[in-house]
TIDOLO-368733 format. One line per field, with one value per residue (C-alpha): residue number from 1; residue in three letters; x, y, z. Coordinates in steps of 0.05 Angstrom, whole numbers. Example, Ala and Ser with C-alpha at 12.3 -4.5 7.8 and 13.67 -1.06 7.14 Angstrom:
! TIDOLO-368733
marvo = (1; 2)
nulo = (ALA; SER)
c1 = (246; 273)
c2 = (-90; -21)
c3 = (156; 143)
***
This chain:
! TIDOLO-368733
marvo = (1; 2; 3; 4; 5; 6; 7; 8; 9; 10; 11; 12; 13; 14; 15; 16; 17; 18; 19; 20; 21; 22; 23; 24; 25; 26; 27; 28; 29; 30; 31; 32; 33; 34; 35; 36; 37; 38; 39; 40; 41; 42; 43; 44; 45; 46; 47; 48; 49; 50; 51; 52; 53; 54; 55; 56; 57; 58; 59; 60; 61; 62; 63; 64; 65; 66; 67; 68; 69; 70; 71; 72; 73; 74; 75; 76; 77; 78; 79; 80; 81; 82; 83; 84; 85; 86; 87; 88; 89; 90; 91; 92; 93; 94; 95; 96; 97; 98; 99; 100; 101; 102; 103; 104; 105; 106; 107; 108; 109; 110; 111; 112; 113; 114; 115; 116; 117; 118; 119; 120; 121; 122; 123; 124; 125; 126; 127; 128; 129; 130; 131; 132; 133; 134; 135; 136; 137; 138; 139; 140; 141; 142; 143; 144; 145; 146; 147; 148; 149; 150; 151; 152; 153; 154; 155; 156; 157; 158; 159; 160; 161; 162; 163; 164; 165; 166; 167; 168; 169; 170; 171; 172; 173; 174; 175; 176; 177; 178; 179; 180; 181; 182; 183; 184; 185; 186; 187; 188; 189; 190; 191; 192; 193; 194; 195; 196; 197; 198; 199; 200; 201; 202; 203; 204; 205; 206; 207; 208; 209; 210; 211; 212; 213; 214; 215; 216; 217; 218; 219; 220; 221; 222; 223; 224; 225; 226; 227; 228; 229; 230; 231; 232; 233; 234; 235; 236; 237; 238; 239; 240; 241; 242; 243; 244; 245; 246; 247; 248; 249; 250; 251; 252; 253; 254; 255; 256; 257; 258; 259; 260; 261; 262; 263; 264; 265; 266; 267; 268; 269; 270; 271; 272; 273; 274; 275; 276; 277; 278; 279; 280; 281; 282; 283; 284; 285; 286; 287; 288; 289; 290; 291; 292; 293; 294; 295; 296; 297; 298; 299; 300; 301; 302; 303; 304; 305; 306; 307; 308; 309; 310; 311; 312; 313; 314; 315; 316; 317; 318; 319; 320; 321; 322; 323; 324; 325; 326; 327; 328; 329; 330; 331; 332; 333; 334; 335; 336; 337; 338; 339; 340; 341; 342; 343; 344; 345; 346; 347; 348; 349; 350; 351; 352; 353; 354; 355; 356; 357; 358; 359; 360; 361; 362; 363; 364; 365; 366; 367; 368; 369; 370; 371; 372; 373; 374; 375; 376; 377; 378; 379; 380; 381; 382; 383; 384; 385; 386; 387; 388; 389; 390; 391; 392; 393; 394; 395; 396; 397; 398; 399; 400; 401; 402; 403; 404; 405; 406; 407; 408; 409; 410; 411; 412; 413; 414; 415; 416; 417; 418; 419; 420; 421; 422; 423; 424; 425; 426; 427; 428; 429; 430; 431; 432; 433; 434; 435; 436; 437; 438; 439; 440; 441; 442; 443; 444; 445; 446; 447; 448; 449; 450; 451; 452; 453; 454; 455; 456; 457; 458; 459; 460; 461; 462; 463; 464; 465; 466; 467; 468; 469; 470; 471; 472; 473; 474; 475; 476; 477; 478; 479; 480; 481; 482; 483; 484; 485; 486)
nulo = (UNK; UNK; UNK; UNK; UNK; UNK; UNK; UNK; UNK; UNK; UNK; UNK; UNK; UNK; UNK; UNK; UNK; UNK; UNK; UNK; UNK; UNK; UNK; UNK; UNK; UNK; UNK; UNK; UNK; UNK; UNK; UNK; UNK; UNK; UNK; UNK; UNK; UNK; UNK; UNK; UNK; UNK; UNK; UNK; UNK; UNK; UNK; UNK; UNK; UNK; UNK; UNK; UNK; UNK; UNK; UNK; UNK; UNK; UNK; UNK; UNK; UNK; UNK; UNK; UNK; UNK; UNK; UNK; UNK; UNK; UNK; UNK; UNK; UNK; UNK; UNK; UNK; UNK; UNK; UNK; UNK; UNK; UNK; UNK; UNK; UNK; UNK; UNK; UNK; UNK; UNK; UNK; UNK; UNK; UNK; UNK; UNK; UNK; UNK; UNK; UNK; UNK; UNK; UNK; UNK; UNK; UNK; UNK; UNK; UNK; UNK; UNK; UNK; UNK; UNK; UNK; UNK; UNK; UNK; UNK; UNK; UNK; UNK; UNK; UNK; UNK; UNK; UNK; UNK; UNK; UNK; UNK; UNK; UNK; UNK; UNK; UNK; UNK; UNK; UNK; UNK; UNK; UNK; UNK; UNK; UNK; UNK; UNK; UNK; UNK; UNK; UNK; UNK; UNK; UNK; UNK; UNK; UNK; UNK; UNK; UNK; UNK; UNK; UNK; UNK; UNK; UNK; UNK; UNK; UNK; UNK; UNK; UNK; UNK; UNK; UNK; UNK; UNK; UNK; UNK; UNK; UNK; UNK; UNK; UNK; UNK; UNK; UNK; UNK; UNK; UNK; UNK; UNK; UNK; UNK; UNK; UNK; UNK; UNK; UNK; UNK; UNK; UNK; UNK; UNK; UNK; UNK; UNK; UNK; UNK; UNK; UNK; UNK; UNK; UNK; UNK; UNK; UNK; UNK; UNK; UNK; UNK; UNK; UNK; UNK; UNK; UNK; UNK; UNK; UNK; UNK; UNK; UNK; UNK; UNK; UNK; UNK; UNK; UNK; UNK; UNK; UNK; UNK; UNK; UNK; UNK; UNK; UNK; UNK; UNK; UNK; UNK; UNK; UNK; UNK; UNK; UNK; UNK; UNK; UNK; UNK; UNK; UNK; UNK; UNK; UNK; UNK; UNK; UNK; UNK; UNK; UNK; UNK; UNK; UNK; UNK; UNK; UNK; UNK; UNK; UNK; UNK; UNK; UNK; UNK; UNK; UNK; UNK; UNK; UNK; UNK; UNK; UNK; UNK; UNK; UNK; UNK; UNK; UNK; UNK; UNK; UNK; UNK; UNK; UNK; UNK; UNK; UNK; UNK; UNK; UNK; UNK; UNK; UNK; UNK; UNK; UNK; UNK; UNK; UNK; UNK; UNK; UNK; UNK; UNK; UNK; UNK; UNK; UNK; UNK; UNK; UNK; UNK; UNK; UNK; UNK; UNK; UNK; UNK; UNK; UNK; UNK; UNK; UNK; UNK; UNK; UNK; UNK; UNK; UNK; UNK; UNK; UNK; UNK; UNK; UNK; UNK; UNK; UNK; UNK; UNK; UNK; UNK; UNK; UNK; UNK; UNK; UNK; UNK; UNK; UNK; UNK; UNK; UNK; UNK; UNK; UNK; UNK; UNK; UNK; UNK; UNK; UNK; UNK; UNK; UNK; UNK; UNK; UNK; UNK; UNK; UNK; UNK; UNK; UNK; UNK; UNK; UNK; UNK; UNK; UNK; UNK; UNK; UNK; UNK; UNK; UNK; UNK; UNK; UNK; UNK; UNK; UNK; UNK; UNK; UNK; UNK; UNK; UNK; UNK; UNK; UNK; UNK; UNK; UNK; UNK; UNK; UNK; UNK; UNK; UNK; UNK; UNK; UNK; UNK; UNK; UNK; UNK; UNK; UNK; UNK; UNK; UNK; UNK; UNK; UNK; UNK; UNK; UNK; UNK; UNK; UNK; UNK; UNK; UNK; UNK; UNK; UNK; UNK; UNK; UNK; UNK; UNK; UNK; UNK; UNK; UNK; UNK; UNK; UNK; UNK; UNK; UNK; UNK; UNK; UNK; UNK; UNK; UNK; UNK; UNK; UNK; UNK; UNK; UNK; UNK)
c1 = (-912; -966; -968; -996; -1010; -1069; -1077; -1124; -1109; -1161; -1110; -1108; -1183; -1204; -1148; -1169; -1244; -1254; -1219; -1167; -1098; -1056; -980; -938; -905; -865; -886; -852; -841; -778; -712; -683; -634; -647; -666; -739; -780; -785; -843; -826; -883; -871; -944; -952; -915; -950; -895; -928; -952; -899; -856; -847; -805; -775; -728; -655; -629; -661; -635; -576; -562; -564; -549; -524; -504; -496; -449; -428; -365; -360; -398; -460; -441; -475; -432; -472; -443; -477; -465; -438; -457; -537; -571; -590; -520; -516; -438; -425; -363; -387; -373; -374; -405; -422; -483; -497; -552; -576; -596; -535; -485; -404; -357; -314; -279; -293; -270; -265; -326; -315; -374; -414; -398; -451; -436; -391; -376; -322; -277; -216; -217; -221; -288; -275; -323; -344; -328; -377; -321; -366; -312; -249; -268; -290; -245; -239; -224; -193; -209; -182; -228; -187; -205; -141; -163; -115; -141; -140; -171; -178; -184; -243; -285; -345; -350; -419; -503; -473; -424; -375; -420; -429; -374; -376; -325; -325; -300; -240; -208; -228; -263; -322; -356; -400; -385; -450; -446; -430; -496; -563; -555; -489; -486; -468; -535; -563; -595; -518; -518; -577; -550; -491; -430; -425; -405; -358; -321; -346; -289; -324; -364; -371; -318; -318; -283; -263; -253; -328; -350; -399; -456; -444; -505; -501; -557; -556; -575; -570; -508; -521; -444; -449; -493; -515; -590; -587; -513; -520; -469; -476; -451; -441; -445; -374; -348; -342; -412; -406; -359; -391; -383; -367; -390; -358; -308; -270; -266; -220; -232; -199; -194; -223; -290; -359; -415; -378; -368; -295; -254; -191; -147; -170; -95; -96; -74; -98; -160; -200; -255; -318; -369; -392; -450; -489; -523; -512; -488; -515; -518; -479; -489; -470; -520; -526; -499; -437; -467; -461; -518; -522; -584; -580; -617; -656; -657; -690; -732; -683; -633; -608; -639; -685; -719; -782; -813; -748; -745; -685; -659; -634; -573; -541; -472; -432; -350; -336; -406; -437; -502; -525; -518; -524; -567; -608; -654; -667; -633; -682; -660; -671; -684; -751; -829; -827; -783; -800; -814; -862; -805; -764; -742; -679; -631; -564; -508; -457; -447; -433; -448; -396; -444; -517; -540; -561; -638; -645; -659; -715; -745; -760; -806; -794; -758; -764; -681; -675; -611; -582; -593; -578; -595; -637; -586; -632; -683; -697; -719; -747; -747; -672; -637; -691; -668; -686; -673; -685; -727; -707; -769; -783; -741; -796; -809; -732; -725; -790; -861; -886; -964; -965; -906; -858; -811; -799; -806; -773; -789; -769; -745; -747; -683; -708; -760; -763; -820; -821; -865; -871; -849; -846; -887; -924; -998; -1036; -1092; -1031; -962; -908; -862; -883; -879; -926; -977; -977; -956; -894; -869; -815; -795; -734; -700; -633; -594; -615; -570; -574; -541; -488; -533; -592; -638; -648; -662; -635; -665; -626; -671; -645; -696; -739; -727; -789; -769; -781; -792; -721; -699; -686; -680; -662; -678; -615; -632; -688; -645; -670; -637; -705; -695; -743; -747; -794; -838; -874; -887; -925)
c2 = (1164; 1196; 1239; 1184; 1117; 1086; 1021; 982; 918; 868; 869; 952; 951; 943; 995; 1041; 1050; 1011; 1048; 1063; 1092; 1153; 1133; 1201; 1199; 1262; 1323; 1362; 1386; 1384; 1366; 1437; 1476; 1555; 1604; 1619; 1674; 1657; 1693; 1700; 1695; 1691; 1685; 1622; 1589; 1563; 1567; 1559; 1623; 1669; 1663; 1708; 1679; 1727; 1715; 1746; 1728; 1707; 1679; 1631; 1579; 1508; 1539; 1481; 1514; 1572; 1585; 1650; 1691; 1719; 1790; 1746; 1752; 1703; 1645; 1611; 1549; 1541; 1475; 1479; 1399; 1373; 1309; 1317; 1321; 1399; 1427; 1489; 1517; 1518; 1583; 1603; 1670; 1732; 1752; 1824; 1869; 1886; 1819; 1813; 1759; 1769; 1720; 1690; 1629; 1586; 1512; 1474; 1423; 1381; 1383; 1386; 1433; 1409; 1460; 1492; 1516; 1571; 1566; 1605; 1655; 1600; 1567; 1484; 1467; 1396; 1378; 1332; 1303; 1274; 1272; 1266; 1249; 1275; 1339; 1379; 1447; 1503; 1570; 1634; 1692; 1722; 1664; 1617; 1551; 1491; 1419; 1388; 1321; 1299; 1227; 1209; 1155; 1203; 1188; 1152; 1170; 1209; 1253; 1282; 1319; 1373; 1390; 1408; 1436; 1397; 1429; 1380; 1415; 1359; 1372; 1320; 1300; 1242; 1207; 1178; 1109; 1092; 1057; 1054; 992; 960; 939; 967; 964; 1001; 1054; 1087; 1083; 1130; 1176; 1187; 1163; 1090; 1103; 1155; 1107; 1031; 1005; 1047; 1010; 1015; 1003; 981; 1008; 944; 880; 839; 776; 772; 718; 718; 737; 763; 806; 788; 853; 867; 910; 988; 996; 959; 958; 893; 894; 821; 823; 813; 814; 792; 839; 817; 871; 914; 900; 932; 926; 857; 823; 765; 754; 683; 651; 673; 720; 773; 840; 882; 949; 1010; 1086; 1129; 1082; 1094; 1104; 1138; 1192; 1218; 1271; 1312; 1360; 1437; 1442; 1373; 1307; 1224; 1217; 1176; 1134; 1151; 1107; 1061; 1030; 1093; 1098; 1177; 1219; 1283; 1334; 1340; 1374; 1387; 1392; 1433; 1379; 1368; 1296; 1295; 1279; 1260; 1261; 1194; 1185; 1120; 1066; 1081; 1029; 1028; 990; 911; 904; 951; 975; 988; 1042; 1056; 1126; 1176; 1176; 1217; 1188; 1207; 1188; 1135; 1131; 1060; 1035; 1001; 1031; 964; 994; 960; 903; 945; 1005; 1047; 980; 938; 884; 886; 815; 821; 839; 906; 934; 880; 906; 875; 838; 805; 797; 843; 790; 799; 813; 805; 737; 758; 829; 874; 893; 913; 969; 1024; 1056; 1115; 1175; 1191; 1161; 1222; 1211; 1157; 1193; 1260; 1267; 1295; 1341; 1386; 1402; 1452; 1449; 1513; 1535; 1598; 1614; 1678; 1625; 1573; 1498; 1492; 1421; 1403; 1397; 1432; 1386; 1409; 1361; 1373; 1331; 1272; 1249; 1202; 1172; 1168; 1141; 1092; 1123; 1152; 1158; 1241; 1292; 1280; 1327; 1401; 1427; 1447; 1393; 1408; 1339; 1312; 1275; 1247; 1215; 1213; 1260; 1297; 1365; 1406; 1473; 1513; 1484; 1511; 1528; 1472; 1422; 1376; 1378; 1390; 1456; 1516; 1511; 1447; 1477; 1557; 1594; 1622; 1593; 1545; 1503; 1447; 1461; 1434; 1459; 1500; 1541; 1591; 1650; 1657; 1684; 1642; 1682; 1662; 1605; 1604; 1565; 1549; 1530; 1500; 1520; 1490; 1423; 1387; 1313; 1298; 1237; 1248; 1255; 1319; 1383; 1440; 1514; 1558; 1631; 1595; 1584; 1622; 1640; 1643; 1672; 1651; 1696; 1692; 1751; 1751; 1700; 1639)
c3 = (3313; 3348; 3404; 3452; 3451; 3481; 3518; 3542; 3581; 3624; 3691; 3685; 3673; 3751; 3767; 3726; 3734; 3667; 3619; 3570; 3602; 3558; 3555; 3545; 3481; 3432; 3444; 3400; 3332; 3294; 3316; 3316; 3357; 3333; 3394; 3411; 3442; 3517; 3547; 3629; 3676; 3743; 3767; 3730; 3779; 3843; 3904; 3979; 4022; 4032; 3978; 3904; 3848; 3795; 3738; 3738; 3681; 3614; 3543; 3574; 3527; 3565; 3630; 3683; 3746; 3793; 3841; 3883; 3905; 3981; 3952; 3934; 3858; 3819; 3769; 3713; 3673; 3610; 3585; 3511; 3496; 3505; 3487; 3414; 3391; 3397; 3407; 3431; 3473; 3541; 3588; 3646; 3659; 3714; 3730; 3726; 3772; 3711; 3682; 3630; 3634; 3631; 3602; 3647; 3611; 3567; 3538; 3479; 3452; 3505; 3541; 3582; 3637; 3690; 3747; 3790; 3849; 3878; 3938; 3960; 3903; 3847; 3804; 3804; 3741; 3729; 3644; 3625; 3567; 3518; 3466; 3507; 3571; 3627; 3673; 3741; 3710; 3764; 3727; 3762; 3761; 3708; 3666; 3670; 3663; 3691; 3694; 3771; 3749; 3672; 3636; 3672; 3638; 3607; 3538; 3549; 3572; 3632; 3649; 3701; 3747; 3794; 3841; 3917; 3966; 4037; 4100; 4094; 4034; 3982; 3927; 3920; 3851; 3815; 3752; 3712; 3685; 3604; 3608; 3629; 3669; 3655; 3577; 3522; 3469; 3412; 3449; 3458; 3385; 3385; 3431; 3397; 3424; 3410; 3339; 3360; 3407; 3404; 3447; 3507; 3567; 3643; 3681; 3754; 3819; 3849; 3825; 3806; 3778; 3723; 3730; 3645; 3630; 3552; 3504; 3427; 3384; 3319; 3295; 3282; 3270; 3203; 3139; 3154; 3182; 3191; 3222; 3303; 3366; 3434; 3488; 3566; 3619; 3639; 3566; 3487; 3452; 3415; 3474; 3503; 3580; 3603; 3684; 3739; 3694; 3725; 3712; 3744; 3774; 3764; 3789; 3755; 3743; 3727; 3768; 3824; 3881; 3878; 3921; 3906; 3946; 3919; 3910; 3863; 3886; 3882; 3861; 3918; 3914; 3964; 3945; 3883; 3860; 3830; 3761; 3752; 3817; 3792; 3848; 3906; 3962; 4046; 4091; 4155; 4199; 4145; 4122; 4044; 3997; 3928; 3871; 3840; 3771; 3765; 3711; 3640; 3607; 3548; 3521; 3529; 3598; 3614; 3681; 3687; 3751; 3784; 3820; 3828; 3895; 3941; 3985; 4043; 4029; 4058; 4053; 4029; 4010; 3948; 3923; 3892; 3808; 3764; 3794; 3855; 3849; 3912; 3954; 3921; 3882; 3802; 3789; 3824; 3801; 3819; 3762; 3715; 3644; 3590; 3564; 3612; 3683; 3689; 3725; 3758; 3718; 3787; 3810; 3877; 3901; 3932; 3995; 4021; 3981; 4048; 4051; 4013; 4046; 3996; 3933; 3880; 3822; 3770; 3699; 3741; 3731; 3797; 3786; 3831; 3898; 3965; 4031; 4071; 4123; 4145; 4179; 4147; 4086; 4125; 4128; 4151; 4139; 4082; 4017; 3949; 3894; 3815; 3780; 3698; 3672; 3635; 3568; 3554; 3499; 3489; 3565; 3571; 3579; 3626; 3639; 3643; 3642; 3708; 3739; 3711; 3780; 3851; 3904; 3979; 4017; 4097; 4085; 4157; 4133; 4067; 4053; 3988; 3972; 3910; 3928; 3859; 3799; 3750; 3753; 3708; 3721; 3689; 3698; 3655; 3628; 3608; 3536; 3541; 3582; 3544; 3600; 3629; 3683; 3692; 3637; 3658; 3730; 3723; 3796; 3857; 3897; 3964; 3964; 4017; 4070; 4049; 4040; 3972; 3928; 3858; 3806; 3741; 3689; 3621; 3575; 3528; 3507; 3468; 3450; 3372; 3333; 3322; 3391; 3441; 3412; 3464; 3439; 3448; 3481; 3525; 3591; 3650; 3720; 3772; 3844; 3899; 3957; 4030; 4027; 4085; 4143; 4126)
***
């Protein structure tokens, strides 16, 4: 395939002076994992007046998360598991003054670890389980690793993610949906796990009824190209649904905000209805907030130009997945794709999908998150939100690289700003545009007296013909610091 396609249509003609459009497409080479030579630049990254950026820590290996101790000591995860089918045993390590890293603990292939956080003299880690499901792992800082919170229903596209500590003594995290918008297709072949478990789908938190709406594709899990199946929404790939059938919900379910004692206990539900609850995250005023990734234009019933969003976080509420984007219904112009209307799969919905609190760029896999809480930093009560970058072509296409950058959001109004992004007349990472600055943000964290804005970067991942192939060694730990007044 090559690198871009190029389109010309009569109704994009007036909107685009005339002319052709360039639709994003691979932009890398081979679909290999070995290390490469990362060169660090911080002045190729453009941050407002005021501000410096330096690297800390260099040659991580699909770094997820940071977290710190009551010293200020710094806690990366590196992830062990990333899209391209890449296994490693994830860790968890220190971060030394000097720039070197110190093993902590690690687990078995069952990743990915997407973050952590530490409380009360203990790390809670978030295991993505992409081959047993997904955990709450309590590590001590000796290394002794207990599970708080395991068989959770991650064997799909997304994962268990982030955790966060609330002032109430629960433990808050998201788990992603098995799909990209409620049924089972062949693009979960592609990724991976639908030949490793083909019994696997969504599963609901309460109780819904389907509208038995059903998607007829041909069969990757035989040798039959001309063998088909039809698969209904909330069931195995190759069950049909049926009007107005029930399926029942269960704890743990997809899609989902969850709490848990620190000291382990019932799971609880806190709210439903999310594609892939990424980053979590307090802000000043104790009101929690969560990254939610939007629909790809992939799959059985693709959506088409639907953001990430940022949500302040309701107890008890439905966020509208798998048949709203951003509260806005799917069965509606806005997301429709070149192919077909995508209609609701729910016969009756379980609620009014609230406003979000901020609509973040479309495929820009707006990640983790932390609020400014000083005003030796500036812009207190704003978030910071990592933007990872476009998967595109793999995801839909986009029209030029999205994401791969810091953006700092008015969760009052909805405003969002780019606060640390590489120097380029076009966007995109580092490796893309030859320079070194930042190349896929992944989380963003304050030091305790916050001060200090912490960037974890995952490194270099190019997306082949053959799919995404992240470069070990290319992880990078960024600090961003206010320098003088602005």
């Amino acid at each position: 395939m090559k690198n871009a396609l190029r389109l010309c249509s009569w109704g994009l003609l007036t909107l685009l002076a005339f002319g052709c459009y360039k639709i994003k497409g691979h932009y890398g080479g081979p679909k290999i994992f070995d290390p490469l030579t990362r060169a660090l630049q911080p002045q190729d990254v453009a941050l407002p007046a005021g501000y410096s950026i330096t690297p800390v820590a260099a040659n991580l290996t699909y770094p997820t998360g940071i977290t710190f101790d009551e010293q200020g000591t710094a806690y990366v995860t590196e992830s062990g598991y990333a899209y391209g089918e890449v296994w490693l045993p994830p860790k968890l390590l220190r971060l030394n003054p000097d720039g070197t890293t110190t093993q902590i603990a690690a687990g078995d292939k069952n990743g990915p670890w997407t973050g952590a956080t530490y409380h009360n003299g203990f790390f809670y880690v978030s295991e993505g389980g992409q081959l047993e499901g997904g955990r709450i792992l309590k590590i001590s800082r000796t290394g002794e690793i207990t599970r708080l919170v395991e068989n959770l229903p991650s064997l799909g596209d997304h994962h268990t993610d982030a955790p966060v500590v609330g002032q109430d003594g629960y433990l808050y995290f998201g788990q992603g949906t098995a799909t990209n918008s409620g049924v089972v297709g062949t693009d979960n072949y592609h990724y991976g796990w639908l030949k490793r478990n083909p019994a696997f789908h969504d599963i609901p938190c309460k109780d819904i009824t389907l509208t038995g709406q059903n998607f007829t594709t041909y069969n990757p899990l035989t040798e039959d190209d001309k063998d088909e199946v039809t698969t209904g929404a909330y069931l195995p790939f190759g069950t049909a649904s049926t009007p107005n059938q029930t399926i029942k919900g269960a704890i743990p379910c997809s899609g989902a905000i969850f709490r848990v004692p620190v000291q382990g206990g019932p799971l609880e539900l806190v709210a439903w209805g999310l594609r892939n609850p990424f980053g979590l995250a307090f802000s000043p005023s104790h009101q929690l907030y969560v990254t939610d990734n939007g629909y790809d234009t992939r799959g059985s019933r693709p959506g088409y130009g639907t953001g990430d969003v940022l949500w302040a976080v309701q107890p008890g509420h439905w966020y509208g997945w798998p048949d709203f984007a951003a509260g806005q219904p799917m069965a509606s112009d806005d997301y429709k794709t070149p192919h077909d209307d995508p209609k609701f799969l729910l016969a009756r919905h379980p609620g009014t999908p609230p406003k979000p609190a901020a609509i973040l760029g479309v495929h820009s896999s707006s990640n983790g998150l932390d609020f400014s809480r000083s005003a030796s930093f500036g812009h207190v009560g704003e978030a910071f939100i990592a933007q990872f970058g476009d998967m595109t072509p793999e995801v839909g296409h986009a029209y030029g690289p999205v994401g791969f950058k810091v953006v700092r959001v008015n969760p009052m109004n909805g405003v969002v700003e780019d606060f640390a992004v590489n120097k380029s007349k076009t966007n995109g990472p580092a490796s893309m545009m030859k320079n070194g600055g930042l190349e896929r943000p992944i989380a963003v964290k304050f030091n305790p007296a916050g001060t200090e804005l912490y960037v974890v970067d995952f490194g270099i991942m190019p997306m082949t013909e053959q799919g995404p192939a992240p470069k070990q060694q290319t992880g990078v730990v960024w600090k961003i610091t206010k320098t003088a007044a602005k």
